[in-house]
C-alpha positions in Angstrom: -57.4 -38.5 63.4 -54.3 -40.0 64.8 -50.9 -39.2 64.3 -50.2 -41.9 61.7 -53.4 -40.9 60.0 -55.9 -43.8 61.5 -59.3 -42.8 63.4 -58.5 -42.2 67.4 -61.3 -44.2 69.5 -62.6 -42.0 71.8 -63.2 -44.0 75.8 -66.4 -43.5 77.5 -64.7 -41.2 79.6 -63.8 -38.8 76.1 -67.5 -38.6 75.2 -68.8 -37.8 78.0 -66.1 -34.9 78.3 -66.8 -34.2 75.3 -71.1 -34.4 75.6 -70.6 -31.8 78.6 -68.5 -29.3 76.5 -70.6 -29.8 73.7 -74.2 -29.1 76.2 -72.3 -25.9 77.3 -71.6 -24.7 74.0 -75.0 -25.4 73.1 -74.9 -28.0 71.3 -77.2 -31.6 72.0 -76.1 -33.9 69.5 -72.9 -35.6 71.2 -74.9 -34.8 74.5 -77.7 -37.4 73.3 -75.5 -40.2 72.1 -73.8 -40.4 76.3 -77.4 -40.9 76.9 -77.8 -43.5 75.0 -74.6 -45.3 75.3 -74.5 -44.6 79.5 -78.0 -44.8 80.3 -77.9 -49.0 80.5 -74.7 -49.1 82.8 -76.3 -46.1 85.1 -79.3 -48.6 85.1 -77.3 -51.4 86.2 -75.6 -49.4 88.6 -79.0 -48.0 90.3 -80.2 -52.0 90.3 -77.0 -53.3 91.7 -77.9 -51.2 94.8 -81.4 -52.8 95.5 -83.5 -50.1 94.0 -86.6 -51.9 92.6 -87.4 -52.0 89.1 -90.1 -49.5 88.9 -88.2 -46.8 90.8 -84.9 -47.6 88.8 -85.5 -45.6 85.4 -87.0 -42.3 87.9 -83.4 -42.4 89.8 -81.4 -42.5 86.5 -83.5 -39.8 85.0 -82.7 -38.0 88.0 -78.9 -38.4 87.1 -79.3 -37.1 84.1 -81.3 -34.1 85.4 -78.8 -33.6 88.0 -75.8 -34.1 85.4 -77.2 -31.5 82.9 -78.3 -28.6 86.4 -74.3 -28.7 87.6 -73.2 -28.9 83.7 -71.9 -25.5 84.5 -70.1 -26.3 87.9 -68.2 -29.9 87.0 -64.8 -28.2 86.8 -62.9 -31.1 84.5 -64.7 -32.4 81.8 -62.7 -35.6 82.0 -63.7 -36.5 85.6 -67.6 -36.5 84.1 -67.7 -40.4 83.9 -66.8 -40.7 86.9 -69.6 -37.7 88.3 -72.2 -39.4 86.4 -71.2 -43.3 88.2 -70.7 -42.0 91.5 -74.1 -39.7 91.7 -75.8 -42.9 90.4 -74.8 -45.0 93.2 -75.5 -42.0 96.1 -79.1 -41.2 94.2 -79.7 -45.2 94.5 -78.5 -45.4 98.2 -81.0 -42.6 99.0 -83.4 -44.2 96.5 -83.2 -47.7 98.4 -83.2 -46.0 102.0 -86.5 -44.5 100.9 -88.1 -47.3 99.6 -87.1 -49.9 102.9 -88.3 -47.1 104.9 -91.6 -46.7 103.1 -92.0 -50.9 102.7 -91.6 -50.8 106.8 -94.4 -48.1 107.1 -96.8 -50.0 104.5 -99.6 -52.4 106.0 -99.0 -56.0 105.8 -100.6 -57.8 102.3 -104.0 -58.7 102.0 -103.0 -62.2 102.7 -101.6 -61.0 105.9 -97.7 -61.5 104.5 -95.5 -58.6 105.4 -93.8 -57.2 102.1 -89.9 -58.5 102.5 -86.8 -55.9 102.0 -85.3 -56.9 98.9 -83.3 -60.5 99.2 -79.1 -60.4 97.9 -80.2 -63.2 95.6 -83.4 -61.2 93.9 -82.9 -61.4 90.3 -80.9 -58.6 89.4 -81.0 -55.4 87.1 -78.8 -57.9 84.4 -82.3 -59.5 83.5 -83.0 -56.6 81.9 -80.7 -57.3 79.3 -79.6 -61.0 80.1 -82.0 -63.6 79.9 -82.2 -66.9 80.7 -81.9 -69.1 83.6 -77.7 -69.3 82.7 -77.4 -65.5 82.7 -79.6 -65.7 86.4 -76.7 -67.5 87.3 -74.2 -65.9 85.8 -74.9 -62.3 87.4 -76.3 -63.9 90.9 -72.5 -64.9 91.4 -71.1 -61.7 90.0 -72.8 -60.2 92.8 -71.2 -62.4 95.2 -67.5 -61.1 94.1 -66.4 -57.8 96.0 -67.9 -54.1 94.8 -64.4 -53.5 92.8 -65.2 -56.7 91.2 -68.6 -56.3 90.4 -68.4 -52.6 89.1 -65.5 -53.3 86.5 -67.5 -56.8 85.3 -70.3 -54.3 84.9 -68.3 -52.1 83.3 -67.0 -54.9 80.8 -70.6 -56.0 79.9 -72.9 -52.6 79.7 -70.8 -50.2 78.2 -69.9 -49.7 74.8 -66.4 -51.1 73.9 -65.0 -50.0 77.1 -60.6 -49.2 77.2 -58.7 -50.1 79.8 -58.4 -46.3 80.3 -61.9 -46.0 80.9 -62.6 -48.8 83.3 -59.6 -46.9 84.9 -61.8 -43.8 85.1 -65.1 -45.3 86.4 -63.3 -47.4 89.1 -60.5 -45.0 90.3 -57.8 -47.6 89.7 -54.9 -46.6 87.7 -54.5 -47.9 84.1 -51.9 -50.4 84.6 -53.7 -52.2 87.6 -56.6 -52.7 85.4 -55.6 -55.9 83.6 -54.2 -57.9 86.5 -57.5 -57.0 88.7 -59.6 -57.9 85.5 -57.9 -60.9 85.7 -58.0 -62.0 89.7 -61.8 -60.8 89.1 -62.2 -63.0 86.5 -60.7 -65.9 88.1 -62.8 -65.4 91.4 -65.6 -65.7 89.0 -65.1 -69.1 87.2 -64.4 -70.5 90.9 -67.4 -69.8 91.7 -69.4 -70.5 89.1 -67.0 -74.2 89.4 -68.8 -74.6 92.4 -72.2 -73.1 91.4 -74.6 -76.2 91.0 -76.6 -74.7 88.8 -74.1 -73.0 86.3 -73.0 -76.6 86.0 -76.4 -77.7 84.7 -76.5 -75.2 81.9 -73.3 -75.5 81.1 
């Protein structure tokens, strides 16, 4: 409860401290709701980085399993957003090294095609959620704004009623640049969906 009585909303950034007190107390229910509510933005996250679809859900998995082994060792609860973003993106990294490695090792296709790396314009981990050939387009020119950009529109779309305060957290900006970058990042966006050919047509 507040001060003046009303119900305080908690940020991401509060529940997950909270989920990581509550799993070293012993106690899974708060735990199991940050699942819930984070696992779709750690998805998007691991996609954004080129990690194929099939190998997505194993890397965020192995967030979570690495999340709940340093449970122990993450010395402010606060900054656990934040862990849980940042290990997504390194685990996806290593997770798309991997796999280009491995697609340049593999034998050409029977139809003697050589499997491609995956293309900046691949239909992106948003599908997942978004469909629809306006939502392609939509997200295939998100992708074209700069990582800052991209991470807070994420951010804006995936989570659960995201504050100010938490985009704040998940981006490392302070709180009072978030509304003017939301803002610029917005604006790069409708330019370029202006010029976007296709937006046009399902406009």
């Amino acid at each position: 409860m507040g001060a003046d009585g009303g119900t305080v909303q908690l940020t991401l950034g509060d529940r997950a401290a909270l989920a990581l007190e509550a799993y070293r107390a012993g106690v899974s229910d708060p735990f199991v709701d940050v699942v819930q509510s984070l696992t779709p933005l750690l998805w998007h996250v691991v996609r954004a980085q080129n990690v194929p679809r099939d190998l997505a859900e194993d890397v965020v998995q192995g967030v979570w399993l690495a999340f709940v082994r340093n449970a122990g060792t993450i010395k402010d609860p606060q900054g656990a957003l934040k862990w849980l973003l940042v290990t997504a993106k390194r685990a996806a990294w290593e997770a798309a090294r991997k796999h280009r490695e491995q697609e340049r090792r593999s034998e050409p296709l029977s139809d003697g095609e050589v499997r491609a790396e995956p293309r900046a314009d691949e239909p992106g981990p948003e599908e997942v959620f978004l469909t629809g050939e306006r939502d392609r387009v939509l997200w295939r020119n998100v992708r074209a704004l700069p990582e800052r950009c991209q991470e807070m529109l994420r951010i804006m779309a995936f989570a659960d009623r995201p504050s100010y305060r938490d985009i704040a957290e998940a981006t490392g900006m302070g709180v009072t640049s978030v509304g003017a970058t939301r803002g610029r990042c917005l604006d790069k966006l409708r330019t370029l969906l202006a010029q976007d050919e296709g937006w046009g047509n399902h406009g």
